[in-house]
PASEBA-1860 file (N, C-alpha, C; in nm, 3 decimals):
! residues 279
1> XXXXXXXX> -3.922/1.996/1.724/-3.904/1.850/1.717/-3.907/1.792/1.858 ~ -3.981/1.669/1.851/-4.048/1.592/2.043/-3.881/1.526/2.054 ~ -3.890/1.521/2.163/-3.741/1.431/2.241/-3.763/1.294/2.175 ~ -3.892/1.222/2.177/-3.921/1.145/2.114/-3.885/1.121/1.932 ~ -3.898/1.222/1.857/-3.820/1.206/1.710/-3.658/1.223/1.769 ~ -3.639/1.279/1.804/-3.517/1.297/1.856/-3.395/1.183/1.845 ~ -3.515/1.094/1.936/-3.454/0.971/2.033/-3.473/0.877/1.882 ~ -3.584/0.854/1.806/-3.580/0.789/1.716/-3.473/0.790/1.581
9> XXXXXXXX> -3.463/0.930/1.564/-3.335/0.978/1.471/-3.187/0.947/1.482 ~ -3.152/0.907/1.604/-3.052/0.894/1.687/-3.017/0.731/1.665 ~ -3.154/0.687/1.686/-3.140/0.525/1.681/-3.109/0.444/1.556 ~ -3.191/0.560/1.469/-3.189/0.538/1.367/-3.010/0.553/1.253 ~ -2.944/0.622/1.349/-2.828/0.666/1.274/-2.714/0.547/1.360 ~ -2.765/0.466/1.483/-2.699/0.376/1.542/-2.686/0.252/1.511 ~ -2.777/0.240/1.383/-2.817/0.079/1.346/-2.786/0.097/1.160 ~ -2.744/-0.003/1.091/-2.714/0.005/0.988/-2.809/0.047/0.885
17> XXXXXXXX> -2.824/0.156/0.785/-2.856/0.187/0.694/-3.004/0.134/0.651 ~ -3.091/0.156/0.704/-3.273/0.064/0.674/-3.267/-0.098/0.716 ~ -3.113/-0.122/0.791/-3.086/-0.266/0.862/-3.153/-0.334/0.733 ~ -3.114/-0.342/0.599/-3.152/-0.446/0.461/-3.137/-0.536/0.509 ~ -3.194/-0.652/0.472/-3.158/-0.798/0.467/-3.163/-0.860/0.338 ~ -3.021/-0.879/0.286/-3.007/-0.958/0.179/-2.967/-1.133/0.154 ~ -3.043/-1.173/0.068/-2.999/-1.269/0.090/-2.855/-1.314/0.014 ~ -2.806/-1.420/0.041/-2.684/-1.477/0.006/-2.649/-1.421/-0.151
25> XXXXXXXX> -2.788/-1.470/-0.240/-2.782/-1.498/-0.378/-2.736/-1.304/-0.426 ~ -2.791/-1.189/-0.346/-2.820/-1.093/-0.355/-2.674/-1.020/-0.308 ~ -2.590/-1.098/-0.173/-2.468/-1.082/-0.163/-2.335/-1.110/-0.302 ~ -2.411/-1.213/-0.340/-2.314/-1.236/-0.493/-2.346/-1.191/-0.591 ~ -2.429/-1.114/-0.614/-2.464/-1.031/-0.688/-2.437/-0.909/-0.725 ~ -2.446/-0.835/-0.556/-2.379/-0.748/-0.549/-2.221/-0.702/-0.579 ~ -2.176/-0.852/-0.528/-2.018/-0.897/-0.522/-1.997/-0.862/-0.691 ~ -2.095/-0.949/-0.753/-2.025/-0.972/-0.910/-2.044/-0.821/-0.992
33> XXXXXXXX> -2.114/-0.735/-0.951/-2.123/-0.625/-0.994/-2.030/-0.534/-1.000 ~ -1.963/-0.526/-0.861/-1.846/-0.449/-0.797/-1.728/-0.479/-0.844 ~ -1.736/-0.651/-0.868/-1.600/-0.659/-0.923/-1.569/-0.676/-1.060 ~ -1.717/-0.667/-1.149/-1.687/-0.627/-1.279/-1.646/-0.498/-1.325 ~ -1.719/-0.411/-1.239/-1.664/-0.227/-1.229/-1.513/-0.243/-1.202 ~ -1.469/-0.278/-1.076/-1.373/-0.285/-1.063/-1.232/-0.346/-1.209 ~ -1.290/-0.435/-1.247/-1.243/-0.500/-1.322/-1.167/-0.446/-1.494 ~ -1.360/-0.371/-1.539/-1.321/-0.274/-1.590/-1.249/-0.210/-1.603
41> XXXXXXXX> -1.249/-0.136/-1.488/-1.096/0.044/-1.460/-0.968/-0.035/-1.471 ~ -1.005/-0.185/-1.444/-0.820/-0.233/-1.472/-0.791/-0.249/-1.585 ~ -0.894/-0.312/-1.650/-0.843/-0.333/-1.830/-0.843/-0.196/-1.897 ~ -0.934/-0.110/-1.844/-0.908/0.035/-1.950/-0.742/0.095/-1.912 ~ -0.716/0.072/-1.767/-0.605/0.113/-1.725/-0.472/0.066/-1.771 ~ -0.477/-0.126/-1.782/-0.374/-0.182/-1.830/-0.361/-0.107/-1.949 ~ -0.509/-0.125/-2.063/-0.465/-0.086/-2.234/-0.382/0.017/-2.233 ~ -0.426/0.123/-2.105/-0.309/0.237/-2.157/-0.172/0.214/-2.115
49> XXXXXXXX> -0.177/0.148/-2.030/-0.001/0.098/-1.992/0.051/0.034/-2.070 ~ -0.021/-0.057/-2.148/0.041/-0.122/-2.284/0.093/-0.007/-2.386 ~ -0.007/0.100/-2.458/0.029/0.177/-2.478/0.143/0.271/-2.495 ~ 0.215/0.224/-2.376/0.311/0.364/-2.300/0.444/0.206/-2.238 ~ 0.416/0.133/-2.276/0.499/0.012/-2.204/0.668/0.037/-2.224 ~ 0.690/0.081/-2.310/0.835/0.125/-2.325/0.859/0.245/-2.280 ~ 0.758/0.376/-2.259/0.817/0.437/-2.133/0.794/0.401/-1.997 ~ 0.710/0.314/-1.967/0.722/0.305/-1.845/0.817/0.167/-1.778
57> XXXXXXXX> 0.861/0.114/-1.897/0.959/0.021/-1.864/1.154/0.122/-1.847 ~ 1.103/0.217/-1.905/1.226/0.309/-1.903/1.201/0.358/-1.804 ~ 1.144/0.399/-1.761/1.061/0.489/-1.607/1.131/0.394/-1.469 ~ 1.103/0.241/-1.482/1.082/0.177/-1.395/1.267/0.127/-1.415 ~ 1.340/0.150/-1.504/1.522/0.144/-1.521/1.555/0.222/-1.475 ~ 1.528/0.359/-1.468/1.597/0.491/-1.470/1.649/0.434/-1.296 ~ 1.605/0.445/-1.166/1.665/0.420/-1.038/1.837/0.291/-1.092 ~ 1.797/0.209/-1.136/1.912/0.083/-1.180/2.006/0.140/-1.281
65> XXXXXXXX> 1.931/0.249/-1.398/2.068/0.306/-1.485/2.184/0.394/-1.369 ~ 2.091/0.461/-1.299/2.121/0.535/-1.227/2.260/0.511/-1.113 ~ 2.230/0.412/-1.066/2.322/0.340/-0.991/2.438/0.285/-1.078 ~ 2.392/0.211/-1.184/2.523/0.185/-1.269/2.585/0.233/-1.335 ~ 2.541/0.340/-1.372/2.625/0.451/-1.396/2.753/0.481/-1.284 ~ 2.680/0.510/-1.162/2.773/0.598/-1.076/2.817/0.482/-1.021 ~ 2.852/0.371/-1.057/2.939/0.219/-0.996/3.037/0.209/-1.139 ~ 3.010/0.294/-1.244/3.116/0.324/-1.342/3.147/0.180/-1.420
73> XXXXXXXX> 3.053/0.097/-1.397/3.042/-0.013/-1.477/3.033/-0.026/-1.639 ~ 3.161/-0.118/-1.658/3.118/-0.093/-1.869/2.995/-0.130/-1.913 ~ 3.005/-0.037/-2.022/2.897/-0.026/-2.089/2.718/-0.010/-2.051 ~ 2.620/0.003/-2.066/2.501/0.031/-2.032/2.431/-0.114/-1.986 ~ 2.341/-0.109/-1.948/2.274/-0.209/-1.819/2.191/-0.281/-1.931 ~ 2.187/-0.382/-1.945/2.099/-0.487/-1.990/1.992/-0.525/-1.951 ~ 1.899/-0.588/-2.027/1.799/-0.682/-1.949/1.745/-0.815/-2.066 ~ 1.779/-0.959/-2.088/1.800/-1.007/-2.119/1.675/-1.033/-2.137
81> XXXXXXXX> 1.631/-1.150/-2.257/1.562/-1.248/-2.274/1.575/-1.336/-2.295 ~ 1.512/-1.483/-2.212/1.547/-1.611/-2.296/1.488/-1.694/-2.364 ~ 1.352/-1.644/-2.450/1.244/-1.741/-2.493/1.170/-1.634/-2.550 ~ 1.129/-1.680/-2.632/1.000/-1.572/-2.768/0.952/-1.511/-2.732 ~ 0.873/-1.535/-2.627/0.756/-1.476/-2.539/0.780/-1.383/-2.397 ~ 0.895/-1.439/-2.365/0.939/-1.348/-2.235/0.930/-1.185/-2.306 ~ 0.914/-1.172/-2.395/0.888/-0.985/-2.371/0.743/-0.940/-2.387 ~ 0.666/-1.036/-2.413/0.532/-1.007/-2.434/0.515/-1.024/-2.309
89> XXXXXXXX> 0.489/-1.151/-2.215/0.500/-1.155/-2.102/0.512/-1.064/-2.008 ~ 0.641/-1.009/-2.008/0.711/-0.885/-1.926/0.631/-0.803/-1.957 ~ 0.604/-0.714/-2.049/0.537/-0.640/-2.099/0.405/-0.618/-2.058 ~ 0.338/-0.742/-2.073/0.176/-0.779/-2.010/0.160/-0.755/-1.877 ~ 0.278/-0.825/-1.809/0.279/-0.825/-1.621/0.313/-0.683/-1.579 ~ 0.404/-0.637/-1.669/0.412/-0.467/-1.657/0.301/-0.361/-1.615 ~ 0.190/-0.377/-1.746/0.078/-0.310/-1.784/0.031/-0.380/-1.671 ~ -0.007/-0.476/-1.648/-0.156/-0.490/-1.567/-0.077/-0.437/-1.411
97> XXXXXXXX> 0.025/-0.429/-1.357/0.032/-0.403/-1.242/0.059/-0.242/-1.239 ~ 0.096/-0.146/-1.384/0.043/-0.010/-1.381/-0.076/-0.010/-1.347 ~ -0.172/-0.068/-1.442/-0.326/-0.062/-1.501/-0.349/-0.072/-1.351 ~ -0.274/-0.202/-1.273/-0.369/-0.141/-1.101/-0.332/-0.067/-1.006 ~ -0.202/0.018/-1.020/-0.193/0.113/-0.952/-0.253/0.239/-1.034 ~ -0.259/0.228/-1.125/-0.398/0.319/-1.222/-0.512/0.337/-1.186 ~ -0.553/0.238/-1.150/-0.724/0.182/-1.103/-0.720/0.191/-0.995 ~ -0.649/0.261/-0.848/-0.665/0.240/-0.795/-0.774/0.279/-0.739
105> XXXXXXXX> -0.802/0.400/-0.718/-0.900/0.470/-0.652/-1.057/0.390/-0.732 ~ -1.067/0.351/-0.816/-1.200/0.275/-0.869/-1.210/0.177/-0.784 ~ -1.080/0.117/-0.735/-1.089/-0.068/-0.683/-1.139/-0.026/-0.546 ~ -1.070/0.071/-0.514/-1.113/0.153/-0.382/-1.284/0.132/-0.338 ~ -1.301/0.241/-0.427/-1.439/0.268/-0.422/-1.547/0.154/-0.441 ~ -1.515/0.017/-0.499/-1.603/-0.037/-0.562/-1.538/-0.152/-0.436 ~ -1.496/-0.120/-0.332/-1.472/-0.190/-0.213/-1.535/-0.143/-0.116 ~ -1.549/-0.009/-0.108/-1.631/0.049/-0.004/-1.746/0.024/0.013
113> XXXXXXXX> -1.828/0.030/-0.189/-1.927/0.041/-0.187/-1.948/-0.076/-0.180 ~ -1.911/-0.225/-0.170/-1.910/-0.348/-0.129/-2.000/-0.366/0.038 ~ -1.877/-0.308/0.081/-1.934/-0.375/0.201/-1.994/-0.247/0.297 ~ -2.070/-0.104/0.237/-2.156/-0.026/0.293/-2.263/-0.016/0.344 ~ -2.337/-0.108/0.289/-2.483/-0.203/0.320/-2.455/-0.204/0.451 ~ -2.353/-0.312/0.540/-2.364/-0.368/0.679/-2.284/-0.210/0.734 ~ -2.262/-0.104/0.739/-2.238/-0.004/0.784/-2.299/0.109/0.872 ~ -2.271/0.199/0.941/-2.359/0.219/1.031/-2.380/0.386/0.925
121> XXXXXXXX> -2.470/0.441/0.956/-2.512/0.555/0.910/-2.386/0.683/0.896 ~ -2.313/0.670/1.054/-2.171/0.745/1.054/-2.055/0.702/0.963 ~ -2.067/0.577/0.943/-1.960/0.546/0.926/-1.985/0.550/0.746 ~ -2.064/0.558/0.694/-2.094/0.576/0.558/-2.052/0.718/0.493 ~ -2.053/0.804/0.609/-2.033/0.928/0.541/-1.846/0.950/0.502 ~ -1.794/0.822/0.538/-1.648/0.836/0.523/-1.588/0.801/0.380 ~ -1.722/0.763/0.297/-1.702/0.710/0.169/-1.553/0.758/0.093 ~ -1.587/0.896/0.087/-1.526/0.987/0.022/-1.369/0.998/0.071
129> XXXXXXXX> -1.359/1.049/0.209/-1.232/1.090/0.258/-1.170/0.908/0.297 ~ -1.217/0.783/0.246/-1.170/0.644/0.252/-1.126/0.642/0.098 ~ -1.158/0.710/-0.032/-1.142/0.633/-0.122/-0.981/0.746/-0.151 ~ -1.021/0.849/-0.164/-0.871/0.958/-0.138/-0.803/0.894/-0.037 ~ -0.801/0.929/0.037/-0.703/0.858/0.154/-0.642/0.727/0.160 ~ -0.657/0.635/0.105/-0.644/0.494/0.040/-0.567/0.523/-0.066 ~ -0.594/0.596/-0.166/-0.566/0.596/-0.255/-0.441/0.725/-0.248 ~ -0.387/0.819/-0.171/-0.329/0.868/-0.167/-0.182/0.770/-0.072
137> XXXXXXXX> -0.229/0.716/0.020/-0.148/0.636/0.088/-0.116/0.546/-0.001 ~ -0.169/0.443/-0.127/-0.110/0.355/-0.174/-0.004/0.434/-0.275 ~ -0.017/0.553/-0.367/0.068/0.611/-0.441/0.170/0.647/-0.358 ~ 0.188/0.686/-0.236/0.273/0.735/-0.154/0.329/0.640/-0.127 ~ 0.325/0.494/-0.100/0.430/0.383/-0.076/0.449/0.358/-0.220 ~ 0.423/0.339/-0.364/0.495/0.348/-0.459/0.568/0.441/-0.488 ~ 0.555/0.550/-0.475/0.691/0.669/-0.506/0.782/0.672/-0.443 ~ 0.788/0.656/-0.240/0.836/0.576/-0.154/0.948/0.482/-0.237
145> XXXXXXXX> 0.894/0.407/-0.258/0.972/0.299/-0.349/1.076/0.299/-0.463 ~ 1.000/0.367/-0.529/1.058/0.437/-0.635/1.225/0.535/-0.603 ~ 1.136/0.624/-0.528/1.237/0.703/-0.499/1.365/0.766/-0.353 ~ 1.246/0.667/-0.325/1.408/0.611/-0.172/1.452/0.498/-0.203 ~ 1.336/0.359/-0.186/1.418/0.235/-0.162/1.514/0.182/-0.269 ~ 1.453/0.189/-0.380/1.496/0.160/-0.503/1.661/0.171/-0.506 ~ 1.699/0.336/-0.488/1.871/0.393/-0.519/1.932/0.305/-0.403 ~ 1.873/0.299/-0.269/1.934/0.260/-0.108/1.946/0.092/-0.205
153> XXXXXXXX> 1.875/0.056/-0.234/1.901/-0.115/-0.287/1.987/-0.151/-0.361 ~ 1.928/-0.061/-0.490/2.040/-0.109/-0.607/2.165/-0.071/-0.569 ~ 2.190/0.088/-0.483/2.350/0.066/-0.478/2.409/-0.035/-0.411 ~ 2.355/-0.083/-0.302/2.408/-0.188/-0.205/2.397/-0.351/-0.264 ~ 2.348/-0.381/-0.372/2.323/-0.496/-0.443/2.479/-0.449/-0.540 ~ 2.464/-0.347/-0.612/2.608/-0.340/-0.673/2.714/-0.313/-0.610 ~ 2.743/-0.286/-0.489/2.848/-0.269/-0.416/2.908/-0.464/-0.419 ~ 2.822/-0.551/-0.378/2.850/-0.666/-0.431/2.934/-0.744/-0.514
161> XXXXXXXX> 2.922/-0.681/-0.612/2.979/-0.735/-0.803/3.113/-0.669/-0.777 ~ 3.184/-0.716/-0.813/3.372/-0.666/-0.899/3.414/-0.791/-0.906 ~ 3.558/-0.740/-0.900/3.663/-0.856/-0.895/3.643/-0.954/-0.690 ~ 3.649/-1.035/-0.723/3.660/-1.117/-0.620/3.739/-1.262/-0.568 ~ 3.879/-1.246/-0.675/4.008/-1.327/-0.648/4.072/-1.219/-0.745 ~ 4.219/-1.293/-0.709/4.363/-1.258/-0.777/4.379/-1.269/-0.893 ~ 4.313/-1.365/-0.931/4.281/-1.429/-1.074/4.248/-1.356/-1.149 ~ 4.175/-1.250/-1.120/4.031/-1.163/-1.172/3.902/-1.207/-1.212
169> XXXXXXXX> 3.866/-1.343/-1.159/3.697/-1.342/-1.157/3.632/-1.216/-1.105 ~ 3.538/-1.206/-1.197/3.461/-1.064/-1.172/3.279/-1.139/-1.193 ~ 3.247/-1.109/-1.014/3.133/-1.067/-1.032/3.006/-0.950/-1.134 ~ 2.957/-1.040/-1.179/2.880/-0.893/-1.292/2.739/-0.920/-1.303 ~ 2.632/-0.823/-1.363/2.530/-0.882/-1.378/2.423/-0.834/-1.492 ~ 2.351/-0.949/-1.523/2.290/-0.934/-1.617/2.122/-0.967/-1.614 ~ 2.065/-0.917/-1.544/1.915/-0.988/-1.526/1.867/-0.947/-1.662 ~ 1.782/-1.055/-1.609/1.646/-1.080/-1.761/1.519/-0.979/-1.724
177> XXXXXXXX> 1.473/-0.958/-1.787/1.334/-0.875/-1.803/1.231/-0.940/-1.695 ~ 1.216/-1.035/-1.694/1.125/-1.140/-1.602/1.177/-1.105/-1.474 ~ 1.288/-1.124/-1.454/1.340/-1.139/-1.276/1.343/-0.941/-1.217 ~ 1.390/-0.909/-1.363/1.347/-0.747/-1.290/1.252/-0.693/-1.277 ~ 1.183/-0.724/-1.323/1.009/-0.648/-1.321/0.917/-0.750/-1.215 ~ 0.995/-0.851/-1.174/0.967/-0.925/-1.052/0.951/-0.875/-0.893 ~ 1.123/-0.829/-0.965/1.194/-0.773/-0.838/1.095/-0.580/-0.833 ~ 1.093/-0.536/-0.916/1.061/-0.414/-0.935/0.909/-0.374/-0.885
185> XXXXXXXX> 0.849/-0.484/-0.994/0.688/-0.449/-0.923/0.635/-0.522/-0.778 ~ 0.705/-0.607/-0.740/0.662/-0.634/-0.620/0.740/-0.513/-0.488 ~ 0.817/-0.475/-0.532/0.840/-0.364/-0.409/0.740/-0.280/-0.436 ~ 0.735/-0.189/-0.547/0.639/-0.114/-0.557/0.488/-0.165/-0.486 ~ 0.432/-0.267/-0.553/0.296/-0.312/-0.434/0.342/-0.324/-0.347 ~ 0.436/-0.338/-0.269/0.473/-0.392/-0.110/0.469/-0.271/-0.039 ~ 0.514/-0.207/-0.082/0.548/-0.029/-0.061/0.380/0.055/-0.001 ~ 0.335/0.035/-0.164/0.194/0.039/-0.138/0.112/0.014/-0.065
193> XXXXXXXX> 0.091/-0.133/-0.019/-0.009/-0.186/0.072/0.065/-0.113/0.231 ~ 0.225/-0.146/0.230/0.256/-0.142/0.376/0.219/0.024/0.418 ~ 0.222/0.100/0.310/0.171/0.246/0.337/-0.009/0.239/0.428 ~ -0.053/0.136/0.365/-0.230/0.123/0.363/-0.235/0.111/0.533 ~ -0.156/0.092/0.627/-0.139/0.090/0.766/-0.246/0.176/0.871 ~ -0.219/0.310/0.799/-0.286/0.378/0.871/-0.473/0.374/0.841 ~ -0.499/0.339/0.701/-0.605/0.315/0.680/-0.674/0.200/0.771 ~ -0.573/0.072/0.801/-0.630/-0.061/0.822/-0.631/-0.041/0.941
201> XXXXXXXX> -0.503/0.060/1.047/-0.569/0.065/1.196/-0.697/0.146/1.196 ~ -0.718/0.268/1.119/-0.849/0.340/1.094/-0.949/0.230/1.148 ~ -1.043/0.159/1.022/-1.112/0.032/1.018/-1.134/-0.032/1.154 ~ -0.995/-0.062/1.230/-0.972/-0.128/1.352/-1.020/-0.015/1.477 ~ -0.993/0.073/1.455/-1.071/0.182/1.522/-1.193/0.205/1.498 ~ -1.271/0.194/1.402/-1.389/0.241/1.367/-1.467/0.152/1.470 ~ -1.437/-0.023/1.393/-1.492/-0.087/1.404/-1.468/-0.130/1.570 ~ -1.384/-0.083/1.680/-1.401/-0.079/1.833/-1.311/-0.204/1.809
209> XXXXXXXX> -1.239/-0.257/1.755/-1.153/-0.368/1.754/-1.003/-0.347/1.910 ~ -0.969/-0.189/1.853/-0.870/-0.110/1.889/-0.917/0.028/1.981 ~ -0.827/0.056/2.079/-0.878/0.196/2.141/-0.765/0.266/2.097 ~ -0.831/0.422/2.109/-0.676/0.484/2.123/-0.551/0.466/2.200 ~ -0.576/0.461/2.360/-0.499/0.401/2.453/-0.403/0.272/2.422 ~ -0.483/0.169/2.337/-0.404/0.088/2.334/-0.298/0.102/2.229 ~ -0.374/0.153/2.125/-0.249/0.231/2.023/-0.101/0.286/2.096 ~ -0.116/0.394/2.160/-0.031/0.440/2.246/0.056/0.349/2.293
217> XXXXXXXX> 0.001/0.260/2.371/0.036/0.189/2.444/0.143/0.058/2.361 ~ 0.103/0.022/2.254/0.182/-0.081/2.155/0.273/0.002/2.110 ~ 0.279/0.136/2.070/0.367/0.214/2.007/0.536/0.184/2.022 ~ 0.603/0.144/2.185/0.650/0.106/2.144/0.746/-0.019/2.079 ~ 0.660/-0.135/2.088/0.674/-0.206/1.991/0.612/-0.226/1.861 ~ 0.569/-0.118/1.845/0.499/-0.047/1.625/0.647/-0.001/1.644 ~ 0.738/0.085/1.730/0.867/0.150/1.689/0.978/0.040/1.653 ~ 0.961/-0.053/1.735/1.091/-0.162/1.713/1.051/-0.241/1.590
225> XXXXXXXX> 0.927/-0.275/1.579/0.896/-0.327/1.467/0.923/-0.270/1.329 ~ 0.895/-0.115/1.303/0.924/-0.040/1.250/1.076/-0.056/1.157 ~ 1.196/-0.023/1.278/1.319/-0.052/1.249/1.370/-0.194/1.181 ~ 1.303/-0.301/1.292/1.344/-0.437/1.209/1.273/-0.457/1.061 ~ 1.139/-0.444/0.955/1.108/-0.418/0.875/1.204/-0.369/0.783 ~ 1.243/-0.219/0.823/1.338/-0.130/0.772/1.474/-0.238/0.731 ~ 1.511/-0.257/0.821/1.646/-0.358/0.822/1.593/-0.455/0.715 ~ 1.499/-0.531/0.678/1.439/-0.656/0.613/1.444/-0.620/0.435
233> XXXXXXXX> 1.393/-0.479/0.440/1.373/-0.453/0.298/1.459/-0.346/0.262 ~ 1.554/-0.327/0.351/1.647/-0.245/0.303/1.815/-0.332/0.328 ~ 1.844/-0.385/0.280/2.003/-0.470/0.318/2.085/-0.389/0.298 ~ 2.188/-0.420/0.399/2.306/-0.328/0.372/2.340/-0.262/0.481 ~ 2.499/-0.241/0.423/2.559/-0.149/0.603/2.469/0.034/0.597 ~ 2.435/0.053/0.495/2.375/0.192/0.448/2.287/0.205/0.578 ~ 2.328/0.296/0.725/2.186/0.260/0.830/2.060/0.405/0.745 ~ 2.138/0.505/0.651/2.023/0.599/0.634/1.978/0.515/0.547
241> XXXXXXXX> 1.938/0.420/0.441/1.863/0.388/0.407/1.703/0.301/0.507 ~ 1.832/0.242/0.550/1.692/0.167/0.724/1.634/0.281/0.762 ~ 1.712/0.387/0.793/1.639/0.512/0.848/1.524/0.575/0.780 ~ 1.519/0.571/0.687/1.368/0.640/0.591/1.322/0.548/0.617 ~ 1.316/0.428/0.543/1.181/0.325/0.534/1.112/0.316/0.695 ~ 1.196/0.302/0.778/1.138/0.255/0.978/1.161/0.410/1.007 ~ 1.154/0.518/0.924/1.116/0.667/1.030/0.979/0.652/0.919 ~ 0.978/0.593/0.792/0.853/0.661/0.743/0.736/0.553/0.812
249> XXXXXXXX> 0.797/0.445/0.859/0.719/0.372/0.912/0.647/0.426/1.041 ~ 0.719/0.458/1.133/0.665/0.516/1.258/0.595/0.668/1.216 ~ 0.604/0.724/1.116/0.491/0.801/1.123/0.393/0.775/1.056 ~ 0.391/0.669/1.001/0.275/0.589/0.954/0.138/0.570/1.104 ~ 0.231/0.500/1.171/0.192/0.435/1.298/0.105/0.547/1.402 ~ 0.175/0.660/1.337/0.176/0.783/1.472/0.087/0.818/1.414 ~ 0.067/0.857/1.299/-0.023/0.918/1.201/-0.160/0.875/1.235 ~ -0.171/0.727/1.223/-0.345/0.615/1.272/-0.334/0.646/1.424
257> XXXXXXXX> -0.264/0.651/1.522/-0.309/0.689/1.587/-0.390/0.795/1.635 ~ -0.289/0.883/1.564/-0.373/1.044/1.580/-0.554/1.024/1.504 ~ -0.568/0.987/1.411/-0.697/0.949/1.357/-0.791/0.868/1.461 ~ -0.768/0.785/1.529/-0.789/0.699/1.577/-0.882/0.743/1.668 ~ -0.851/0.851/1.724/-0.894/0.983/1.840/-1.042/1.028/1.754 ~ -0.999/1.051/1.663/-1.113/1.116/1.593/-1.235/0.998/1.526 ~ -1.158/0.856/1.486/-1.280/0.850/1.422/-1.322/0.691/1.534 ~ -1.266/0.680/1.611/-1.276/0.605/1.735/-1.427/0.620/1.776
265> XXXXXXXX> -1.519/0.513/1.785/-1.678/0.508/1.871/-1.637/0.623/2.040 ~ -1.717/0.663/2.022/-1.710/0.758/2.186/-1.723/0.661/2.286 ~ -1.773/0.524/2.288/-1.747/0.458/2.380/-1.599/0.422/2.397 ~ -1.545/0.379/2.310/-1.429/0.341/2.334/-1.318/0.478/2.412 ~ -1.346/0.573/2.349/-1.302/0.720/2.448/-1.332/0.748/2.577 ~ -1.434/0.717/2.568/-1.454/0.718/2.741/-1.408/0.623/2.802 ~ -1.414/0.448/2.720/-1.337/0.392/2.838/-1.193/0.439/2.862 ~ -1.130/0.526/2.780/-0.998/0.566/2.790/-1.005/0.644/2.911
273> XXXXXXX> -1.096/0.698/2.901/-1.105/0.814/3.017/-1.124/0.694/3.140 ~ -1.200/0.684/3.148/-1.235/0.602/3.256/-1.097/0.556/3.339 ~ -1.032/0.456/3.253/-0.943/0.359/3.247/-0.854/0.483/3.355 ~ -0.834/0.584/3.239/-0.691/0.682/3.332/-0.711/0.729/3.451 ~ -0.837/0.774/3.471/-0.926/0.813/3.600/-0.886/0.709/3.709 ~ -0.918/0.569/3.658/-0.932/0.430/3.787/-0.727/0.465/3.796 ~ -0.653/0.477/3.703/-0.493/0.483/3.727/-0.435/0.584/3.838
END
């Protein structure tokens, strides 16, 4: 092979994918395709969460029985309704936010394959280890959730409730189905996305936004940030609960960095080098 194919092969892997030119109409097209696929894996996903809606509404109690139990509170934990429809409702908002942590890895993929077109030849081959990796990081901030923040919350929300005069007014509580599955599924997505960190500095690396150096270099305020977060979604004098969420945070942080090295443009590496060299 001439230095010349060489040099062309090279160029060819530096510039986006046959450089397509689509037009607008061909961009929404594409768009409406992706997000009917996408769309799909959610409704096949919700039906089965409907399906299964009373265990996974038991699934999603068990952290709150759990706690009220061991706060030795009478009788078993409630969840109220106040209108006809609030359990269909609940029920519905239930399923579709399984159905999309269900779907995830489809929504994934049918995001990648979105915007792959304007991609460079290298950066296409990440299809695969982007839609796992995404998708392993978002289940990992829902179980996260599940199974740290959840117990660290609810006990410190019931530490709250008793008697609170002489009298015996007694704090107590009774949420409705609506306000818990409020409260419930939005940590869980919050959990989720804030896991997606290391993916989104990835991206920021790929795309030369970010160097490694400077990663390093912010680290430590990603660490203080880290802790205050922690403090935000975890209340309470409990500091080991702050402690998981802002230690799992900073190895979130540490984690994209280390990647960062690897999937970082070589220009941007060398200016690292450079940079330390001129220091």
């Amino acid at each position: 092979m001439s230095a010349e194919t060489e040099t062309d092969e090279s160029s060819q892997e530096a510039l986006p994918e046959a450089d397509i030119k689509m037009t607008i109409w061909e961009h929404l097209g594409e768009l409406r395709v992706r997000v009917f696929r996408a769309a799909g894996a959610l409704l096949l996903c919700t039906v089965g969460c409907w399906a299964f809606r009373e265990r996974i509404l038991a699934w999603l109690m068990r952290p709150y029985e759990q706690q009220w139990i061991a706060r030795k509170f009478p009788g078993p934990p409630e969840l109220m309704t106040l209108g006809p429809a609030d359990v269909f409702v609940g029920y519905m908002r239930m399923s579709l936010v399984g159905g999309a942590i269900l779907a995830a890895p489809v929504i994934f993929y049918q995001l990648w394959s979105f915007i792959s077109p304007g991609l460079y030849s290298r950066e296409k081959r990440f299809i695969v280890p982007f839609v796992v990796f995404s998708t392993f990081l978002f289940l990992s901030g829902v179980f996260f959730a599940y199974y740290v923040a959840f117990p660290f919350t609810f006990s410190y929300f019931f530490s709250l409730l008793g008697q609170i005069s002489e009298a015996g007014t007694v704090l107590t509580q009774r949420p409705t189905l609506e306000l818990y599955l409020d409260f419930a599924t939005t940590m869980l997505l919050a959990f989720g996305f804030v896991f997606e960190l290391p993916l989104f500095i990835t991206f920021l690396s790929i795309a030369g936004l970010v160097t490694p150096k400077q990663l390093v270099k912010f680290s430590r305020w990603a660490i203080l940030l880290s802790f205050i977060v922690g403090a935000i979604v975890t209340p309470g004098p409990e500091i080991s609960s702050q402690l998981a969420v802002s230690l799992a945070l900073i190895v979130l942080y540490f984690c994209s960095v280390g990647i960062s090295f690897f999937v970082a443009p070589k220009r941007n590496l060398d200016d690292d080098d450079g940079a330390k060299k001129e220091i």
